[in-house]
C-alpha positions in Angstrom: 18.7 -17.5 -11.2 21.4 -19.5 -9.7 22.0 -20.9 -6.1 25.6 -22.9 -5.1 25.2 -24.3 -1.5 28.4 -25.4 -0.1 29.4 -27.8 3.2 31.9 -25.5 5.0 34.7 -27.2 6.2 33.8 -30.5 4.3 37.7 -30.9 4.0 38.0 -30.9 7.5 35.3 -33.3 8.4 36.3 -36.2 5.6 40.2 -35.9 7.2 38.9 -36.4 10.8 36.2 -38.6 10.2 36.8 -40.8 7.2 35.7 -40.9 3.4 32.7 -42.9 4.1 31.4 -40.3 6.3 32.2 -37.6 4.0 30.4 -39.5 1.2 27.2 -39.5 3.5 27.3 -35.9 4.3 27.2 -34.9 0.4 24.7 -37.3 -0.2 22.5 -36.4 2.9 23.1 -32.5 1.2 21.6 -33.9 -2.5 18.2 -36.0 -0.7 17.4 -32.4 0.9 18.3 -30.2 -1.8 16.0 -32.8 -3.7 13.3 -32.6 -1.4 12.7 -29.0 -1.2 13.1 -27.9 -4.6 10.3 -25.8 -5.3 7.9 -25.8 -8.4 10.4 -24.8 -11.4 13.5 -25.3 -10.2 16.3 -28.1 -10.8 19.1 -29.5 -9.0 21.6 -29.0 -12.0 24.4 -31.1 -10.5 25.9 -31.7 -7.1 30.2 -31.6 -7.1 31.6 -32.8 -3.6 30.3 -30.6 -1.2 28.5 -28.5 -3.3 24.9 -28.2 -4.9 24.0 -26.1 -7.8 20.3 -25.4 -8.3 18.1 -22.9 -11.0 15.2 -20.8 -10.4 13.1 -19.2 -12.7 13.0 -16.2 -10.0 15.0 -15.2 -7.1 11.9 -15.0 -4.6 11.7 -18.8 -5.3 15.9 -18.8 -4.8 15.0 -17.1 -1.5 12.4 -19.3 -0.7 13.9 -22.5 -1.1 17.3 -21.7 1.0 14.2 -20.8 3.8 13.1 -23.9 3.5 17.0 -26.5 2.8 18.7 -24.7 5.7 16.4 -25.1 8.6 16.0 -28.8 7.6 20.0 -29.1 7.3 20.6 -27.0 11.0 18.0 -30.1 12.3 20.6 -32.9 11.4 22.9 -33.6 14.6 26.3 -32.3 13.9 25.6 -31.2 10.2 28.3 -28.6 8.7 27.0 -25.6 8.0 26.3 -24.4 4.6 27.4 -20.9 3.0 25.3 -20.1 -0.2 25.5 -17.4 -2.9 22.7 -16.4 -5.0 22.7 -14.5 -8.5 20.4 -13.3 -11.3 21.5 -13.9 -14.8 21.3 -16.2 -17.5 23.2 -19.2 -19.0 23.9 -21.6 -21.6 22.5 -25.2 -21.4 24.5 -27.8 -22.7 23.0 -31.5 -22.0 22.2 -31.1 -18.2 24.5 -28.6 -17.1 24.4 -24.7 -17.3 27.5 -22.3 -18.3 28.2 -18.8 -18.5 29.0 -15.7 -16.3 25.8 -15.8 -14.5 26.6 -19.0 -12.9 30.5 -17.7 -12.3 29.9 -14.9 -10.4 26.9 -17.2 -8.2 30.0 -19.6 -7.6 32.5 -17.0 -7.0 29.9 -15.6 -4.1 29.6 -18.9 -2.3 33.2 -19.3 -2.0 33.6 -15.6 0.0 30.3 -16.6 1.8 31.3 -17.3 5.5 29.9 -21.1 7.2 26.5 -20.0 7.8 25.9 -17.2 5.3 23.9 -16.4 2.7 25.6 -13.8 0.4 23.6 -12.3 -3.0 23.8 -9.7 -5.5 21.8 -6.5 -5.9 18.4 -7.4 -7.9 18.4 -10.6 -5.4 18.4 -8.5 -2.3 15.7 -6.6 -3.8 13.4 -9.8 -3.8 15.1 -10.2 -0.1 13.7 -7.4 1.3 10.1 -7.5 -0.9 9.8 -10.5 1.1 10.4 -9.2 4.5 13.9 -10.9 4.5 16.8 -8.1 6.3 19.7 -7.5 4.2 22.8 -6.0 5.0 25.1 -3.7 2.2 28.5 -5.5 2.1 29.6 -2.8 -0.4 31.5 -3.6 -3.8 33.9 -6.6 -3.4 36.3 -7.7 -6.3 35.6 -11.5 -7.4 38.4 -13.6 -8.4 38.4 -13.6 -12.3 35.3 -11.2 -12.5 36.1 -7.8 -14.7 33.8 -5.0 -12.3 33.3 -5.4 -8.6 29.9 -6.3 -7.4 27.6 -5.3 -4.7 27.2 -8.3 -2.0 24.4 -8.3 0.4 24.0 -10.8 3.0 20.5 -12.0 3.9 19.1 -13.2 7.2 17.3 -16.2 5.6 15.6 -18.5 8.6 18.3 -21.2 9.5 21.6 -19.6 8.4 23.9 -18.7 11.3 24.9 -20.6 14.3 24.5 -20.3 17.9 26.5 -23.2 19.2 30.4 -23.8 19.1 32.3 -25.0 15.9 34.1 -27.9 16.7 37.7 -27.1 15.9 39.0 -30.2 14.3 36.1 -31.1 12.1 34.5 -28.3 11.6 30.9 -29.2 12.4 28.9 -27.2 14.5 28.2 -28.5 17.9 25.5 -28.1 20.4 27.5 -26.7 23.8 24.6 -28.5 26.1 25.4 -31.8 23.8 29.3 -32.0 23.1 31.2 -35.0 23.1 34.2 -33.4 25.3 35.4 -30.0 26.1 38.7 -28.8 26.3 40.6 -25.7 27.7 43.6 -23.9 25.6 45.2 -20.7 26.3 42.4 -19.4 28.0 39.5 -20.2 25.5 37.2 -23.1 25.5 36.5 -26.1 22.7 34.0 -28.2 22.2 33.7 -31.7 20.1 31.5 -33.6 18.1 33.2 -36.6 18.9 36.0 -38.1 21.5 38.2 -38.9 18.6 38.0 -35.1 17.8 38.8 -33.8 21.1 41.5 -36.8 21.3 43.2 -35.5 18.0 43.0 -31.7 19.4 44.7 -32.7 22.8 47.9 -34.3 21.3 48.4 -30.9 18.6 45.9 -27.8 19.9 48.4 -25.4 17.8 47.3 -27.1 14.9 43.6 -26.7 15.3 43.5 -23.0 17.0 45.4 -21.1 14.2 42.9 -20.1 12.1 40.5 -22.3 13.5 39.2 -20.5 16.6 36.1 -18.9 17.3 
C-alpha cells in the first residue's frame, strides 16, 4: 500500500519566499510524516516536496493521512497537501520500493487538487468500511498507465480548505489573519505576507491567470 503526499504549490512558495524557507517547509513535511507513522509503516524517502510512505493495509494508509493532515492544516500558513493512495505491490531494492504499484500512487497525487485526497478502488473500499465519504470520480487515463483507473476522492479529516489561497505563494491563508488584502477586477486577495501582496500589486496579471480562486 503506497501513499505520496505532496506540498501544492511548493514551487511557488520557494520563488516568493526564498530557498531557505522552502528547505524548512519540506523538512517540517518529513518531522510530521515521521511522527505519525503508524505501527508498520515506513517513510521510504522524502523528494522535495514530496513524501512516500508503505502500509501493510490501506485502513492504516487512511488512518495515517487522518492523523498528518490535521497536524499540517495547524502550522500557520502551511501549503496544503494533495495525496494519492494505492494498493499493490513492489520491488525493494536497498531502501527504496519500485514497480507499477508505486507509479500509478504517484501518478494519482500529481492529478490530486491542493487539499485532496485521491485513491483507487480497493482503497475506497477501506474508505468507506471506516465511515470515511467517498466520491466516484469515474475512470481517468494516467500519464504512461496502459488501462484507465477508477479515482475516488475521500473526505479524510483535515484535507480541504476554508480560507483564501494566497495568490503569489500559494499558501493558504486565514481571511481573519492576512497580512494584506488587495482588490483586482472585482475579486478579492489575500496574503501571507506584505512582500506577497507587494509583489502582487506591481504585476496582478501575473498572479490571477490561473491562479484565482
Amino acid at each position: 500500500m503506497f501513499a505520496f503526499v505532496d506540498l501544492a504549490g511548493f514551487t511557488a512558495a520557494t520563488e516568493a519566499h526564498g530557498d531557505d524557507t522552502a528547505a524548512e517547509l519540506a523538512q517540517q513535511l518529513v518531522d510530521a510524516t515521521q511522527t505519525t507513522l503508524l505501527a508498520g509503516q515506513r517513510l521510504i524517502k522524502s523528494v522535495g516536496d514530496a513524501v512516500l510512505v508503505t502500509s501493510p493495509e490501506s485502513s492504516t494508509a487512511i488512518e495515517w493521512v487522518a492523523r498528518l493532515l490535521p497536524r499540517l492544516r495547524a502550522r500557520p500558513s502551511y501549503p496544503l497537501a494533495s495525496v494519492g493512495l494505492h494498493a499493490g505491490s513492489a520491488v525493494e531494492r536497498g531502501a527504496d520500493v519500485f514497480g507499477a504499484a508505486v507509479n500509478v500512487a504517484a501518478r494519482i497525487t500529481a492529478l490530486a487538487i491542493p487539499g485532496q485526497v485521491l485513491a483507487t478502488d480497493s482503497v475506497a473500499a477501506s474508505a468507506r468500511a471506516l465511515g470515511i465519504e467517498t466520491t466516484d470520480l469515474g475512470l481517468t487515463r494516467l500519464r504512461n498507465v496502459a488501462e484507465p483507473v477508477e479515482l475516488f476522492e475521500l473526505r479524510v479529516s483535515g484535507s480541504g480548505y476554508g480560507g483564501a489561497i494566497d495568490p503569489v505563494c500559494h499558501m493558504p491563508v486565514d481571511r481573519d489573519e492576512a497580512a494584506g488584502r488587495l482588490r483586482h477586477d472585482g475579486h478579492e486577495f489575500w496574503f501571507c505576507s506584505l512582500e506577497c501582496a507587494g509583489r502582487f500589486a506591481e504585476a496582478p496579471v501575473r498572479y490571477v491567470q490561473g491562479g484565482r480562486e
